[in-house]
N, C-alpha and C positions, 0 to 999 in steps of 0.2 A: 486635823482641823481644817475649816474650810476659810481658804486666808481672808476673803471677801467677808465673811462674819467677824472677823476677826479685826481686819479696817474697818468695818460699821462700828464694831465697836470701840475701838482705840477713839475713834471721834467724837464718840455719844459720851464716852466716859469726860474725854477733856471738855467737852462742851459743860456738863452737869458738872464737874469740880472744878472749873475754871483753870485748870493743871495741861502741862506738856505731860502726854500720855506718849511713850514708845513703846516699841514692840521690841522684845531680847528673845534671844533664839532658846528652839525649844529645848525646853528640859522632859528629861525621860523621867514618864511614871516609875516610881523603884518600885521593883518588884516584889520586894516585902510588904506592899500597901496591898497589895492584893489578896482575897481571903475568897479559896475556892469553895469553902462548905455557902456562901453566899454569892460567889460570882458578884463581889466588887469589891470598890479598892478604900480604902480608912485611907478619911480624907489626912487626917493628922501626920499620918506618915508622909501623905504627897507635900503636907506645907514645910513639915521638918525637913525635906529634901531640898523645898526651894527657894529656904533660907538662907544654905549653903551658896546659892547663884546671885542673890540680889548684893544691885551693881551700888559700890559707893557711895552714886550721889542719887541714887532712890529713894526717893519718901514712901513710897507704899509699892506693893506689887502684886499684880491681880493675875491667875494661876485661871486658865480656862481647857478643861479639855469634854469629852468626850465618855469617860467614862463613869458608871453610875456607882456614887457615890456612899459611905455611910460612917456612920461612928459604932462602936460598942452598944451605948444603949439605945439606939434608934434604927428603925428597917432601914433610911436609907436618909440624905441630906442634898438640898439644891447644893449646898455649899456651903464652906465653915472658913474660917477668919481668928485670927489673934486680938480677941479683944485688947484697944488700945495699941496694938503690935503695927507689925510692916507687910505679914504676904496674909492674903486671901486666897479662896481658890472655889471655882463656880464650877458646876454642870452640866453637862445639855443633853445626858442621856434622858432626863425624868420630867425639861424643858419642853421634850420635842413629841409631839401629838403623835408622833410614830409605837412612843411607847405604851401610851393607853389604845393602840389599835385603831389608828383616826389617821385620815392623808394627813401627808405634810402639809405645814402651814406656817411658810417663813417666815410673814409679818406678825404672826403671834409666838414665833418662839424668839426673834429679835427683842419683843417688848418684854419676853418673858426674862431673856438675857440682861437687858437693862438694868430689869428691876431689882435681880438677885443679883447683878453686880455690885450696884449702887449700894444692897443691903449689906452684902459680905466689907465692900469698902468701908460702910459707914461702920459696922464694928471694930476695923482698925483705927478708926476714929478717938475708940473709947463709947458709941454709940450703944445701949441697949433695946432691945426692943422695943417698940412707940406704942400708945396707946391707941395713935389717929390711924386710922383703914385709910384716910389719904394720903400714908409716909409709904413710903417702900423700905421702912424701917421695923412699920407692922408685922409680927410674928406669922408667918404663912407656911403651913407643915402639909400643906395639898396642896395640887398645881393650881386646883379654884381660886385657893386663896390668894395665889400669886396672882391669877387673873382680875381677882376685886380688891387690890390693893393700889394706892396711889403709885403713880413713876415716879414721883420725884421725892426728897426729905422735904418735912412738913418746916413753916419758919426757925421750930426750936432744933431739932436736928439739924438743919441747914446752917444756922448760928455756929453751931457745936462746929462744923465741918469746915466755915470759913475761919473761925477766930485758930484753928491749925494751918490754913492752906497761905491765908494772906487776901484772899478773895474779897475784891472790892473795900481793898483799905488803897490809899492814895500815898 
């Protein structure tokens, strides 16, 4: 992982959930998460492993790597989450313009990163899908749809996210 994406992100995150975001050392993809007849790795397996590592006083923990992703009954996933739960975990293989055969393009796979972070975190929330295209809550199963979806949780997911976090209570 590229550690520069990685403090853009830890920021973006604490900034959007009003929360102290840290960074804890990498945990290894298991290797049972990987399925060669698909060349990638069940995301459930990576969360079940890094359940095992999250620290005491974590409220939530957000799982970022590099490899492309999927469940049983889907070709592939930005990323999956514990509804209601503690780890999420995001993707940047199917993020990143490289993979539809397109130059790199930082600044759209950072917003792309955002967006599905924000999404996978809001289902530890207890968050489901939103109906507003202006949520980043919005169900988006193409990278398009990642691109015309809102960045931020719309006021009622946002509600949802503060009345757990503490966010702007005095």
């Amino acid at each position: 992982m590229d550690p520069g994406i990685l403090q853009w992100l830890r920021k973006e995150m604490a900034d959007c959930l009003f929360a102290t975001v840290r960074a804890m050392p990498q945990v290894p993809v298991p290797p049972e998460s990987y399925d060669a007849g698909r060349n990638q790795y069940y995301s459930t397996k990576i969360l079940k492993e890094m359940l095992k590592e999250v620290p005491e006083d974590a409220f939530k923990i957000l799982g970022v790597t590099d490899k492309d992703l999927c469940i049983p009954i889907l070709t592939y996933v930005f990323g999956e989450a514990q509804l209601g739960g503690t780890a999420a975990v995001v993707s940047l293989a199917r993020l990143r313009q490289e993979h539809y055969g397109a130059a790199p393009d930082r600044p759209l796979l950072l917003s792309r990163l955002r967006k599905e972070s924000l999404h996978e975190l809001g289902h530890t929330f207890g968050l489901i899908h939103c109906p507003s295209r202006d949520c980043v809550m919005y169900l988006s199963n193409t990278v398009a749809e990642v691109d015309g979806k809102g960045r931020t949780f719309c006021r009622a997911c946002m509600t949802v996210v503060t009345s757990q976090t503490g966010a702007g209570r005095e």
